[in-house]
C-alpha positions in Angstrom: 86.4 97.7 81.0 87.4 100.2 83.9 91.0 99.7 84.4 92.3 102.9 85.8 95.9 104.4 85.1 96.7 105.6 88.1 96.6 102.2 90.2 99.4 99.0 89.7 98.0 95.2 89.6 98.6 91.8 90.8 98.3 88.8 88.0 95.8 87.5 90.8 93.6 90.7 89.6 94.1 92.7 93.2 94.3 96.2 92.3 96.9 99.0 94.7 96.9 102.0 95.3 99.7 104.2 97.1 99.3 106.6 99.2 102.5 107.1 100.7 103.3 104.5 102.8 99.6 103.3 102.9 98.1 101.2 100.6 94.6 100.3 99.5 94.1 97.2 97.9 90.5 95.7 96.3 89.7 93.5 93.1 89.8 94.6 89.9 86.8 95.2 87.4 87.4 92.0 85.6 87.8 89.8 88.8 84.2 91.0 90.0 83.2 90.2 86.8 84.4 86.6 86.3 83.1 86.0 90.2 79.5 87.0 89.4 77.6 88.6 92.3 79.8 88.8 95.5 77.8 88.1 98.9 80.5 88.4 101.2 83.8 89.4 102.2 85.6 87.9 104.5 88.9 89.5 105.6 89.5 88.4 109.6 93.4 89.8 109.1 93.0 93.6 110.5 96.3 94.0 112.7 98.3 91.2 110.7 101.3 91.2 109.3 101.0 89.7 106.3 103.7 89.1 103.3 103.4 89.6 99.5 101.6 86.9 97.7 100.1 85.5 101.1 95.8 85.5 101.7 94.4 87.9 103.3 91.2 87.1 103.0 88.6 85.8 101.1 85.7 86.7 98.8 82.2 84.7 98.4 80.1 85.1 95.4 76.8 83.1 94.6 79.0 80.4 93.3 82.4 80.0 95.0 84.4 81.5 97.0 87.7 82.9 96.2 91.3 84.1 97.9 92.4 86.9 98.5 96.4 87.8 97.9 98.1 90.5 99.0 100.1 92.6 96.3 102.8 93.9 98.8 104.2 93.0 101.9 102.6 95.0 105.4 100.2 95.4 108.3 96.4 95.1 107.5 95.3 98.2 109.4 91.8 99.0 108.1 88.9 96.7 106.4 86.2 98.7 104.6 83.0 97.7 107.2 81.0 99.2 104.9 80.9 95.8 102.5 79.8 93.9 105.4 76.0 95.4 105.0 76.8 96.1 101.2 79.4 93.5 99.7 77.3 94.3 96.2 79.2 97.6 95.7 82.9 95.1 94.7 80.3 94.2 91.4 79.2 98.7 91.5 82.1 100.0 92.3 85.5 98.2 92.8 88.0 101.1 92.4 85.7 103.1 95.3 83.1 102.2 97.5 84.1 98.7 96.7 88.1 98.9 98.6 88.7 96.0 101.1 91.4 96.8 103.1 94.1 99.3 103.8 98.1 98.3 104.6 100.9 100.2 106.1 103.4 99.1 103.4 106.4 97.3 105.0 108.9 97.7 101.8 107.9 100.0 98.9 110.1 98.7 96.8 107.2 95.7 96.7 105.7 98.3 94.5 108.2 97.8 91.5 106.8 94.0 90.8 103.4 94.8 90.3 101.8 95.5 86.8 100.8 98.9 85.3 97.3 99.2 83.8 99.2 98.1 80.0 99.9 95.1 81.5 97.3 94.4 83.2 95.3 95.0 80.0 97.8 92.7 78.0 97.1 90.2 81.1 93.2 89.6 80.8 93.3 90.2 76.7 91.7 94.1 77.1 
């Protein structure tokens, strides 16, 4: 299982990924596994405010659908429009291709909560 080093993670398997004070945010490896093949994402908050732990969207696979949570508290200011003709590439490439939205961080310190890639590991039993 792909659980890169360099990223921090929600218990609600959203993965982060700083770059200064912009942030992009997807689903891990093991949440595209345990939702099965993903038909659509939905994420209608692009210009939002939205606050740590709040939805920010959602995510449809063949057999349910599934919130969204957002690891840190800021202003959606990107969604990836490229999973609205491909939402398959979340299950092909989560860490890449498969990025939903991007966040002008309101408070890094937001960061500091979030797990490393040990404990996300020690999280899901990896």
């Amino acid at each position: 299982m792909n659980i890169p080093e360099s990223l921090k993670y929600t218990k609600d398997h959203e993965w982060i990924k700083l770059d200064g004070a912009t942030a992009t945010i997807g689903i891990t490896e093991f949440a595209q596994g345990e939702l099965g093949d993903i038909v659509y994402v939905d994420i209608s908050t692009v210009g939002k405010e939205i606050n740590q732990h709040d939805v920010f969207g959602t995510v449809e696979a063949v057999k349910t659908v599934s919130d969204l949570f957002m690891p840190i508290s800021g202003k959606v200011i990107e969604f990836n429009k490229a999973l609205e003709a491909a939402p398959e590439s979340v299950n092909s490439d989560p860490y890449g291709k498969g990025w939903m939205v991007k966040v002008e961080v309101k408070n890094l310190a937001d960061v500091n909560g979030l797990l490393s890639a040990a404990q996300y590991k020690e999280l899901i039993g990896k």
